[in-house]
C-alpha positions in Angstrom: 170.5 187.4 83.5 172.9 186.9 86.1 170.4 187.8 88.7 167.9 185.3 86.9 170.6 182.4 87.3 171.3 183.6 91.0 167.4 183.1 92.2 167.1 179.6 90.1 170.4 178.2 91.9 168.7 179.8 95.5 165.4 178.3 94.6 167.0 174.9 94.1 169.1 174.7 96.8 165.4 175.9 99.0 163.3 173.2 97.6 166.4 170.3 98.3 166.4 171.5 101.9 162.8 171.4 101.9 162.1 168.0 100.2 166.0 166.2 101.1 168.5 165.4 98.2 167.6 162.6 95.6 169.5 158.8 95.8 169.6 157.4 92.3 168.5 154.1 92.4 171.1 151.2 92.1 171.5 149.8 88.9 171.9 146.1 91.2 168.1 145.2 92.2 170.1 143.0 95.0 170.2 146.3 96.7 167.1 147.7 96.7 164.9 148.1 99.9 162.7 145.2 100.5 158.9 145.5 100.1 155.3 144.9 101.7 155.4 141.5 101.3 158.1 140.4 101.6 159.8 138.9 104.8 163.3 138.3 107.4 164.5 135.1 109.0 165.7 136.1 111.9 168.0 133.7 114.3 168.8 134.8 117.6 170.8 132.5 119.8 170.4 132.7 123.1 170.0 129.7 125.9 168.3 128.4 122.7 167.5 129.0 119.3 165.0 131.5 118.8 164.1 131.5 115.2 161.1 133.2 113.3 160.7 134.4 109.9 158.5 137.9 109.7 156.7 140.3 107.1 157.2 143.6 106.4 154.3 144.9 106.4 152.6 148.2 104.5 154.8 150.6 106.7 158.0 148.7 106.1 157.6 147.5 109.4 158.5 143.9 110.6 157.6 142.8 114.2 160.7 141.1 115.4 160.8 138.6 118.0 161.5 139.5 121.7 161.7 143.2 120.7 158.9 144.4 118.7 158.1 146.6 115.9 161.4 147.9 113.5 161.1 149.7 110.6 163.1 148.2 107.6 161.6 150.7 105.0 164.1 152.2 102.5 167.0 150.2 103.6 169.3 148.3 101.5 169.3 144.2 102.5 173.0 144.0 103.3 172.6 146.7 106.1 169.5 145.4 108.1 171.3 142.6 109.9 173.6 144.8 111.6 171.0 147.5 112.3 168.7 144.8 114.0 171.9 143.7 115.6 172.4 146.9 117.0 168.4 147.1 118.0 168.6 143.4 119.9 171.7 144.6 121.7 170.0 147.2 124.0 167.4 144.5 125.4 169.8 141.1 124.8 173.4 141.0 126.1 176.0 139.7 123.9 173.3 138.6 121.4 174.3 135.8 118.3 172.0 136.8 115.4 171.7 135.9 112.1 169.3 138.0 109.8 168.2 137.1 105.9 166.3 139.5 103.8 164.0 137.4 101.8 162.0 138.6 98.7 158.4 137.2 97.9 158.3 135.6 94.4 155.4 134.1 93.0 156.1 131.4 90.1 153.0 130.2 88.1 152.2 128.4 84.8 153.6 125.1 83.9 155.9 124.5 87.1 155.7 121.4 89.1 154.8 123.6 92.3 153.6 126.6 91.6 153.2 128.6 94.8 154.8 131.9 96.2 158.3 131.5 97.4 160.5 133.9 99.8 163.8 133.9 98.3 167.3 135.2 99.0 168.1 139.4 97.5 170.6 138.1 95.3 168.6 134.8 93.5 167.7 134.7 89.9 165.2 134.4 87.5 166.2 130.4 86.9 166.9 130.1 90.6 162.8 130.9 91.4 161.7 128.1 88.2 163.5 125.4 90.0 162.6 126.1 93.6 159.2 125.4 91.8 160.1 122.1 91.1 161.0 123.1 87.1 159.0 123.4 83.7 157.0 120.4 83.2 156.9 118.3 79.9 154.6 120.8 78.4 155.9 124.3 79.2 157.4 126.4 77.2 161.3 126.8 77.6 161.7 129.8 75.3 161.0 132.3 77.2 159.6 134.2 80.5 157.1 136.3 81.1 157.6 137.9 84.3 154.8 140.9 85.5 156.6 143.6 87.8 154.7 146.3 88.9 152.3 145.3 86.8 154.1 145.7 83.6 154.8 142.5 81.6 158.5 141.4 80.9 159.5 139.0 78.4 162.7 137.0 79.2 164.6 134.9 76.2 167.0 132.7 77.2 166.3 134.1 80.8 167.9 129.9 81.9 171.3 131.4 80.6 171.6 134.4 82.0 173.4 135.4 85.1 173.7 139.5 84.6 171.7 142.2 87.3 168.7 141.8 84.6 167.8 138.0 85.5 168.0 138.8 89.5 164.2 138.5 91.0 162.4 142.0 92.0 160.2 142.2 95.3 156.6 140.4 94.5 157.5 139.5 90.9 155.3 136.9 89.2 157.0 134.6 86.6 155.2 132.7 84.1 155.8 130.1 82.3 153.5 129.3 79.3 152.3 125.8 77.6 154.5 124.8 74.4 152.1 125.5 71.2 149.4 122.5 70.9 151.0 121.3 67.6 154.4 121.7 68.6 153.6 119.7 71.2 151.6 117.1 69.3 154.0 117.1 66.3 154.9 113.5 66.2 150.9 112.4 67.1 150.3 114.9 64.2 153.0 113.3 61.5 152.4 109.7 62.4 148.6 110.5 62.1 148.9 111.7 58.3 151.1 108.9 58.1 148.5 106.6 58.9 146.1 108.7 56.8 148.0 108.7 53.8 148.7 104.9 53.6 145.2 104.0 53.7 144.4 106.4 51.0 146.8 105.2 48.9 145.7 101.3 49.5 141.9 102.5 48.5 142.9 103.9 45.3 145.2 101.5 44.4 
């Protein structure tokens, strides 16, 4: 038994040499590595401002200005900027850079501007419905239905909340859906019968 204990502990220490150790994944999705997709705004100050904002492409590669191809893959956002710092400085002296990870998020339904937005790690759910332009008169305020890796999410009260749940995912889609036809007609509906009603009752008076 002992010797069966022995080769199981050798075997697993083999295979994590051979294949790395495992990372759990943050519970903060702030953190996590950006995605194909999504993009950097990169500001370098030089003589002048040289600003650009980039996508990461399939290889978690983003093709940075003045130096080329850098591979952004599997790192959290809050450590790119100084690793591209560190990049720039071999080809730039003294360089002033500002770098901002952005995440693509594509908000659809009944918003004012429905469109795909690039928006800050740490935004929310309710930050992404009013950088498109808020629920118009007919949406549904209820809930959110938000598809992430292609797997449909409902959100309740998701304009409340604040916690790590709400914060936006790499190429999430929120959707907002119409209000119920006779929720929204109610009134049209009532004062209808109303009308209705009263001329019945005149015609068999």
């Amino acid at each position: 038994m002992h010797r069966l204990v022995r080769g199981a502990v050798f075997l697993v220490a083999i295979m994590t040499a051979i294949h790395g150790t495992a990372h759990p994944q943050s519970s903060d999705p702030a953190t996590a590595p950006l995605r194909s997709g999504d993009r950097l705004l990169v500001k370098v100050w030089l003589d002048t401002i040289l600003a650009d904002t980039v996508r990461i492409d399939e290889t978690g590669t983003a093709i940075l200005p003045r130096l080329g191809p850098f591979v952004v893959g599997n790192m959290q956002p809050s450590i790119i900027g100084d690793s591209v710092r560190r990049a720039y400085s071999r080809i730039v002296r003294t360089p002033a850079i500002e770098v901002t990870a952005l995440r693509r998020v594509t908000v659809l339904g009944e918003v004012r501007k429905p469109a795909t937005y690039y928006m800050e790690t740490h935004s929310t759910l309710r930050e992404a419905v009013a950088l498109a332009g808020g629920i118009t008169e007919i949406g549904a305020l209820g809930s959110l239905t938000v598809i992430r890796d292609s797997v449909r999410i409902e959100f309740h009260e998701w304009e409340r909340r604040g916690d790590a749940a709400a914060v936006i995912h790499s190429g999430d889609v929120l959707l907002i859906d119409r209000e119920p036809w006779l929720k929204r007609n109610l009134l049209s509906v009532i004062s209808g019968l109303g009308v209705l009603f009263s001329v019945l009752y005149t015609a068999t008076r």
